[in-house]
N, C-alpha and C positions, 0 to 999 in steps of 0.2 A: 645501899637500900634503894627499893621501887618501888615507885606510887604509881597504881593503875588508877586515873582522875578521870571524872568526867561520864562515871558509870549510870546509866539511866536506870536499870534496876540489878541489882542485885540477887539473884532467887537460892537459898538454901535449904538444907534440910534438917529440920530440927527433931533430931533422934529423942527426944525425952518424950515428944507428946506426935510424933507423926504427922507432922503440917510444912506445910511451904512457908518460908517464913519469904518476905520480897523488905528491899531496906531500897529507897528512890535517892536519886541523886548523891552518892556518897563516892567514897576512896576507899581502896584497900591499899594498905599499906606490908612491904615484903621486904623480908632480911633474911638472905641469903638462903631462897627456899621457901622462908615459913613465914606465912601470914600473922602479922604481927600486931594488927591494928586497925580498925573501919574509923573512917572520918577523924585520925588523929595524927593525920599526916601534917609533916614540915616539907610544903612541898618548895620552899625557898632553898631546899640542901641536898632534895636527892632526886635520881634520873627519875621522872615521869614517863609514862605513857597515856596518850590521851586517846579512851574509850569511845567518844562523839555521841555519848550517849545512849549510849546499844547495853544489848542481857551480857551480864557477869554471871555464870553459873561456875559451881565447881565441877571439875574435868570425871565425866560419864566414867561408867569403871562395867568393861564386859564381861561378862560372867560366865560366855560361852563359846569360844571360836577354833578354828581348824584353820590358820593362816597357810598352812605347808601343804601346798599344793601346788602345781604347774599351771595348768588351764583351766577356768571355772568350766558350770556344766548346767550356763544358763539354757542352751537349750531344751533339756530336761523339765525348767519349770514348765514352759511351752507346753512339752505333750504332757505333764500330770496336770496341769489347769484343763488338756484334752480329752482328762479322764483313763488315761495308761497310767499299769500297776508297776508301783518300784519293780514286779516282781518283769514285766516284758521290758522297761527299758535297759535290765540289766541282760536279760536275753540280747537285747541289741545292742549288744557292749558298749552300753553305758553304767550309770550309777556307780558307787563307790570302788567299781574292780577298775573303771577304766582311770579313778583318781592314782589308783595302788601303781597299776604299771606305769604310771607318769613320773610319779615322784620315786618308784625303784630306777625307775633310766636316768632321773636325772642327777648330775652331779650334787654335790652340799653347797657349790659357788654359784651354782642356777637358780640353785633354792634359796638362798639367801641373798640373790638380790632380786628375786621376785618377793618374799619376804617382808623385807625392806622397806621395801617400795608400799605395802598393804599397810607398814605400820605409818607412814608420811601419810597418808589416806587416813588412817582412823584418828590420830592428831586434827588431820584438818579437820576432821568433826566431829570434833570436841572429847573425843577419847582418851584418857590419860594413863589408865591402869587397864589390861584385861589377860585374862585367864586363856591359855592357849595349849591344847590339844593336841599330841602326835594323832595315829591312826590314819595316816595312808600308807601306809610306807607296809605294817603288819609280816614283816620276817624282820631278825632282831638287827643286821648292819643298818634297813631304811628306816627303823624306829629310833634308833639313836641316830642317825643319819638329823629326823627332822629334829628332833631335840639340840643336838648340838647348835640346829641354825639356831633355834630359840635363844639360845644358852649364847651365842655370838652376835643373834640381835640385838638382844635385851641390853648386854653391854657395851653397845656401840650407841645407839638408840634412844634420843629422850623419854619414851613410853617405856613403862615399865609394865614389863610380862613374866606372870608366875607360870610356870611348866607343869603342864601332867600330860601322863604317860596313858596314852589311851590304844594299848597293844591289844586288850579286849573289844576291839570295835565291831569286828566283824569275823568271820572265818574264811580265810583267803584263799584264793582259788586250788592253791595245791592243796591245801586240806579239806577238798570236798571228799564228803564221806567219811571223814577221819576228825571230827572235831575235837575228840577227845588227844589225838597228834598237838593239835593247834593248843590245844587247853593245857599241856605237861609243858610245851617249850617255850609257852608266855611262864610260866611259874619257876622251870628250871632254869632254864638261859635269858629269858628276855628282862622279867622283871629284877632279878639279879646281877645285871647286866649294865641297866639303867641308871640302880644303885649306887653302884663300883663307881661309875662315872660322874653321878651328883647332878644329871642333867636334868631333874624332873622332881617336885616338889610334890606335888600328887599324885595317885593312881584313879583311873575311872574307867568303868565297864560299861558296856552298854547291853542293859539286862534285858532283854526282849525275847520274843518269841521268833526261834528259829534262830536266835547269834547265843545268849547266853545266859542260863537258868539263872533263878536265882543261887541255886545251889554253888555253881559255877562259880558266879559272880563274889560268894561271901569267900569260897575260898582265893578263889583271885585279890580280892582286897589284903585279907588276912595274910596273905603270903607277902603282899606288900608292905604290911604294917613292922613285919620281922625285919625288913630291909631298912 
């Protein structure tokens, strides 16, 4: 058993009525895992950790990420805070095609310790759970490509990551002009695909104007749901 001692606040979230609840100078008390007890610790019998008086929250849970990528594309915020449209930086081969050809060149051992490395980062602050995205990669070997890292993260990894399959992200440069190409091989080969393999817990689209109608989008799900 482990006692976290010495905790100056406490801050939790209490689902029944929607408020922060804050508990000052207490313990939490943990058996193998599971919180087992505030302020009812026997701290004469089991390993401590001493808190020094700092926030005890419980561990953030992301709801929204794209960890499988090669190189981020901060420069990009640069010129849209300079007022350039997704639509010119992508003329200047950036925006999400220059993420695509990154993560298609790179190996699955490139990707997973760059990977890696992003979930040690979201641990240190304070992330414990978060939902993780394919969608660079968008032809079916780089989309199971990033899933498998997922899928080899996850169980290597103290943070725990649930998988979805985000093959709907965009329409990739060889199916310019042919989105409906793009829209038959995510339903015939990719989503069935992903399946087989068990790498991806959800499917998600991204329904916009100009990547994929609604229309698109219900049968993309639906075709998932059969899988």
């Amino acid at each position: 058993m482990l006692n976290l001692t010495n905790i100056g606040l406490l801050a939790t979230y209490n689902s029944k009525n929607s408020t922060l609840e804050r508990t000052h100078d207490c313990t939490i008390s943990i058996d193998d895992g599971i919180i087992t007890d505030i302020n009812g610790a026997d701290l004469s019998r089991n390993e401590s950790i001493d808190c020094n008086g700092r926030l005890v929250t419980p561990g953030f849970v992301d709801a929204h990420t794209h960890p499988v990528f090669v190189d981020g594309r901060e420069n990009e915020f640069m010129k849209r805070l300079a007022g350039v449209s997704y639509q010119d930086i992508a003329k200047q081969g950036g925006g999400i095609n220059a993420s695509i050809t990154a993560v298609r060149n790179a190996t699955e051992i490139e990707l997973y310790d760059r990977v890696i490395k992003r979930m040690d980062k979201f641990i240190e602050m304070g992330t414990t759970t978060l939902e993780a995205k394919s969608g660079y990669g968008l032809d079916t070997e780089s989309e199971l490509k990033s899933l498998r890292v997922l899928d080899h993260v996850n169980s290597a990894h103290a943070i725990d990551i649930v998988s979805t399959f985000l093959g709907a992200h965009a329409i990739p440069p060889e199916f310019n002009g042919n989105p409906k190409g793009y829209f038959t091989l995510l339903c015939k080969e990719m989503i069935p695909a992903v399946a087989e393999q068990g790498i991806a817990k959800f499917c998600d689209v991204f329904c916009e104007e100009g990547y994929f109608n609604v229309n698109d989008s219900r049968i993309i799900l639906q075709t998932a749901t059969q899988h």
